[in-house]
C-alpha positions as CSV (number, residue, x, y, z in Angstrom):
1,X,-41.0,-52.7,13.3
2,X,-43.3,-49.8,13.5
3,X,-45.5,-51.5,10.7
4,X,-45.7,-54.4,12.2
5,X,-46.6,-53.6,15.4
6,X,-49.3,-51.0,14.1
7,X,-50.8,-53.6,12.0
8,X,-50.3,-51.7,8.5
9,X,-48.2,-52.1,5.9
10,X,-44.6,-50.4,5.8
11,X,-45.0,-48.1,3.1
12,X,-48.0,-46.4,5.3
13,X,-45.6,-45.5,7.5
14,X,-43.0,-44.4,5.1
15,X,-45.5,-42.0,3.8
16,X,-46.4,-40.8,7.4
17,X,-42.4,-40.1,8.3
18,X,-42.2,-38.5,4.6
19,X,-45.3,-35.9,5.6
20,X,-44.0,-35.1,9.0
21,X,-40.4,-34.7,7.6
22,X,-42.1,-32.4,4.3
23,X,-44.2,-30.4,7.2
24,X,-40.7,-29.9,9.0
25,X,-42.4,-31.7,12.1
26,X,-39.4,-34.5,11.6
27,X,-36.0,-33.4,11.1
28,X,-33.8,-36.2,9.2
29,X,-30.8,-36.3,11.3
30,X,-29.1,-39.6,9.0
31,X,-30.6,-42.5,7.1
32,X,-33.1,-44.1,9.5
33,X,-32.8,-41.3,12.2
34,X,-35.3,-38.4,12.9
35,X,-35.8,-36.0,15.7
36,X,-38.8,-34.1,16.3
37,X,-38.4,-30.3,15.3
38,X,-37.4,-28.5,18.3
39,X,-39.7,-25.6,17.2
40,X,-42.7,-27.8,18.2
41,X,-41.8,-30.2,20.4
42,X,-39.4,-29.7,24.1
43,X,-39.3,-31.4,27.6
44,X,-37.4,-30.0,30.3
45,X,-35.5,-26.8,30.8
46,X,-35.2,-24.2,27.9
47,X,-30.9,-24.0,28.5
48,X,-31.0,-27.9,27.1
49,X,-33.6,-27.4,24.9
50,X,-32.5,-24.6,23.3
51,X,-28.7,-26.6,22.5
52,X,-31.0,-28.0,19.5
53,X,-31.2,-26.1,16.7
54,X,-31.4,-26.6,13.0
55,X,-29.8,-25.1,9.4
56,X,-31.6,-24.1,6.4
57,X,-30.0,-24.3,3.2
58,X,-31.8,-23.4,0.1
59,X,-30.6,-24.3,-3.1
60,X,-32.1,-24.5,-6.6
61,X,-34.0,-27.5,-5.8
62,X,-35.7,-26.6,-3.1
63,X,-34.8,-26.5,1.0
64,X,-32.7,-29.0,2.5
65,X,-32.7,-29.3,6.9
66,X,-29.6,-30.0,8.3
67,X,-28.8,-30.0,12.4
68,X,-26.8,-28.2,14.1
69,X,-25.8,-29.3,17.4
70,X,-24.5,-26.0,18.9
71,X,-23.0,-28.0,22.3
């Protein structure tokens, strides 16, 4: 849908959403579902923003994000 209505083709922006996600600017939340890293991006009043929060794992392959919803 995004493609489309941009006017590109849809692995332009599956590359974008794979950038953001590598530069931690996208958290993956579940297939198809992102949120924007809390770290960068808030609106409102710090008590609800600060509810968001996020794991890091690191394994032998490298780091994997993971929410936390701490609610």
């Amino acid at each position: 849908m995004v493609a489309e209505n941009l006017g590109i083709k849809q692995q332009s922006v599956t590359n974008a959403v794979n950038q953001l996600t590598k530069k931690n600017i996208l958290i993956k939340k579940e297939t198809g579902v992102f949120l924007l890293n809390p770290q960068f991006f808030g609106r409102g009043e710090w008590k609800d923003i600060s509810k968001i929060r996020y794991e890091v794992e690191l394994s032998a392959d490298g780091k994997v994000m993971r929410l936390k919803d701490t609610n």
